[in-house]
N, C-alpha and C positions, 0 to 999 in steps of 0.2 A: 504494500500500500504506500502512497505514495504519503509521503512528509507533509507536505503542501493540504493535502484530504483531513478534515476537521469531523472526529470520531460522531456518530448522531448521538441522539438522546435515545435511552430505554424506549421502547415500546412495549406495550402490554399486549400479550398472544391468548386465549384462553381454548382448550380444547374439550368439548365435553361428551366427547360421545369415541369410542375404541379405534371405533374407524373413519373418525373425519376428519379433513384433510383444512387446513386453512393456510390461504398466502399472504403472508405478508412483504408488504412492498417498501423495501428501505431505500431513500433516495441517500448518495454522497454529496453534502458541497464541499467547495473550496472556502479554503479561512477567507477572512474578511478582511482585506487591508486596511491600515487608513494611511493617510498620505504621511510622506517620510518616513514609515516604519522597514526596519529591517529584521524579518523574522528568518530561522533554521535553526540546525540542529550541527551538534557535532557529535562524533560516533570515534571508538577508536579502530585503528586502518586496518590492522590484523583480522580483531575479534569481532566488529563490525557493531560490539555493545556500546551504549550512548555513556558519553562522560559527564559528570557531573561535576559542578564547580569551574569550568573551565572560563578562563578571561576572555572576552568579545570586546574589541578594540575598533572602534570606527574611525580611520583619518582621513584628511584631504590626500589628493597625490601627491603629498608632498611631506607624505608625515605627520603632518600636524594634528594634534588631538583633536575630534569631534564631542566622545561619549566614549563610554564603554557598560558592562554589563557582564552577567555571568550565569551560564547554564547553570537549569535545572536539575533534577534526578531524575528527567528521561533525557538529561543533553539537548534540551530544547531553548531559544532565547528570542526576546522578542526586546527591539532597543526603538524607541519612538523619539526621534532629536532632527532638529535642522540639519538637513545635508548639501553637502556644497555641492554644484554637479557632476565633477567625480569623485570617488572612495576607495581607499583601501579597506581590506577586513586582514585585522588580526587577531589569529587564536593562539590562546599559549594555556598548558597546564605543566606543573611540578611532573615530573618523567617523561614528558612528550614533547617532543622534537617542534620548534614554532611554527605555526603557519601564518604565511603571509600571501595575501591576492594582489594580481595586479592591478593597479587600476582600471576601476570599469565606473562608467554611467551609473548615478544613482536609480535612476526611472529603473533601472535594468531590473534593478532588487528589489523593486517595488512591486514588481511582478510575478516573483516565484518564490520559494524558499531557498535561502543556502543553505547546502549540506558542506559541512568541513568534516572531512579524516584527518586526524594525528595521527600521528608513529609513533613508537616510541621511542624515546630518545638512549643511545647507545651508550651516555655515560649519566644515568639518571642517579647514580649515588650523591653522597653525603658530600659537601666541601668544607672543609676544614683551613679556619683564613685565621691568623696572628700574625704578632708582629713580636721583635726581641729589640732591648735596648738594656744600655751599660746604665751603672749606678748613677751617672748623672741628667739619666733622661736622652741620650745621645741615640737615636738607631744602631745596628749592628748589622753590617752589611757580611755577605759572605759565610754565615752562618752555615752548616749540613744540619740538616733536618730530617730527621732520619725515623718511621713509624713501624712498628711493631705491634702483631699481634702477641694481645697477654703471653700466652703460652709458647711464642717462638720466637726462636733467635734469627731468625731467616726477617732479613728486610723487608716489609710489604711497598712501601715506597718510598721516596727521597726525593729532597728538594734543595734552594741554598735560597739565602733572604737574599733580597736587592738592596742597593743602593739607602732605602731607607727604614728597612730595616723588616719587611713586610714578607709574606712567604704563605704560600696558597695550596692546596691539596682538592683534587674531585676525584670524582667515584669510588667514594671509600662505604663500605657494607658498616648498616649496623653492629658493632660488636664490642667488644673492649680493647682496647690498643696502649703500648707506653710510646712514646716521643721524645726521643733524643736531639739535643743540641749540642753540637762540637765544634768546637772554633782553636786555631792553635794557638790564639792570646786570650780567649776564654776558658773558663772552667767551666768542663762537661756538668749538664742538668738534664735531668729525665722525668716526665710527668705523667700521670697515665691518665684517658680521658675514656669515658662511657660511652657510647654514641647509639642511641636509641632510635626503632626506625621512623618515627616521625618528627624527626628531626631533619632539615633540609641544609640550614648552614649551622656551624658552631664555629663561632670568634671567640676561640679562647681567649684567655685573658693574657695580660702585656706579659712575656720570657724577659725578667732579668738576670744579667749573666754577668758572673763577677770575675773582674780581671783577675789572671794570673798572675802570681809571685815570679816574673820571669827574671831571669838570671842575664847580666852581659858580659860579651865578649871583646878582649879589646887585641887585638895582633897588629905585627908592624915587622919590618925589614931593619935590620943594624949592616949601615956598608962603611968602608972604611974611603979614604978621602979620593980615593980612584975610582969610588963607587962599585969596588966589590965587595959581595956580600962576604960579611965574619962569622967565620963557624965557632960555634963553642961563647958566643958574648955572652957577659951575664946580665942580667936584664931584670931592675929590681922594679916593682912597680908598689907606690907610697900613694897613701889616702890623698883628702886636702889639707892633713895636718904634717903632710911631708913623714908620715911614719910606714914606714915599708910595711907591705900585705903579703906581697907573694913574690917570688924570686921562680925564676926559669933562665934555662941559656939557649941559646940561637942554637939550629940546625946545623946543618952543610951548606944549606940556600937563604943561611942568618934571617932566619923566619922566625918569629917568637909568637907564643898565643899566653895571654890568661883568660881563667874563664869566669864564669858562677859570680859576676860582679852585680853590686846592685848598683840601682840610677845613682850618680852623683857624681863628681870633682878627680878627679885623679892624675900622676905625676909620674913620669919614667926615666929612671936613671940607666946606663949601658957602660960597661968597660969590657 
């Protein structure tokens, strides 16, 4: 039956006798327009069943908002608003792929019903959007973000923050997950998150990540006045109170390293 065909009213049959026959005569109309209205139906494209709650979006050709509206529980909608003389129709629901029309003549839809099929949409899971920033409120670029299910050590997916510090995750399945962060000037953090399935996005909440105790390195070359290198120099290196730390001597290529320094001031003596 066609969409457009408006179900009749009950009629009352009454039969009273074993073997008598009675006809009844049902007549179909068509629904009743009124001017400007845009009625149909959206069904999904597979199973051909009507969807319900889907968004109905009316523009100009050109995008711009008219109205909108949203199926019933037979996927039926009926939007009555000033139409410019041409329209777009946009449908969109949560797992199904969007639908967009070309432009066409308003009069056009004034005329029939629209039927729209969705698909479904191939990556209709969960997205998982955060962002990580250092103790002073700064972003964290470059971050590995790295998701696990509860019970496995095998990766399920990974990402890296941007520039400002932001990092996005889709089609992730209901279930329980822990969430690693690793940065080589950050200390590792792991958080575990629920994700139930009527949930569409989860924004965790802000990842702070607290600087490393890193350690520096400070190296240099010892050459003698012909500019070659002296093997065997001894190479004292003193705080900024001029009090020697550490002591090493030059290579064969008068190469010296200290290491495990922390930030500040320092001084080098060589014989």
């Amino acid at each position: 039956m066609s969409r457009s065909v408006v179900p009749t009213q009950f009629q009352k049959v009454v039969i009273s006798g074993e073997n008598e026959g009675h006809l009844a005569k049902i007549v179909l109309s068509e629904m009743t327009w009124e001017e400007n209205t845009i009625m149909g139906n959206v069904s999904d494209k597979t199973t051909g069943k009507p969807i319900e709650g889907a968004c109905i979006k009316v523009c100009d050709e050109d995008f711009q908002p008219i109205s909108y509206t949203f199926t019933d529980v037979d996927g039926n909608f009926s939007l009555q608003t000033k139409l410019s003389p041409n329209i777009r129709v946009i449908a969109a629901k949560r797992g199904y792929q969007t639908f967009s029309s070309e432009s066409m003549p308003s009069v056009y839809l004034e005329k029939k019903a629209l039927n729209v099929e969705l698909a479904a949409s191939p990556n209709g899971g969960i997205i998982f959007y955060g962002n990580i920033k250092d103790a002073a409120q700064k972003p964290i670029g470059g971050v590995k973000i790295t998701i696990f299910k509860s019970y496995s050590l095998n990766p399920y997916d990974f990402t890296f923050s941007n520039d400002d510090g932001l990092f996005l995750f889709d089609n992730i399945e209901p279930g329980s997950y822990r969430i690693s962060f690793q940065s080589q000037t950050y200390n590792e953090k792991v958080i575990n998150v629920e994700v139930g399935k009527d949930q569409s996005v989860i924004a965790l909440e802000t990842i702070y990540l607290k600087r490393k105790n890193m350690k520096g390195t400070l190296y240099g070359i010892v050459t003698n006045k012909e500019g070659q290198p002296v093997d065997n120099a001894l190479v004292v290196l003193c705080n900024a109170n001029n009090v020697p730390i550490q002591v090493t001597h030059t290579n064969e290529h008068g190469v010296y390293l200290f290491s495990r320094l922390d930030p500040g001031t320092y001084y080098i003596l060589a014989k």
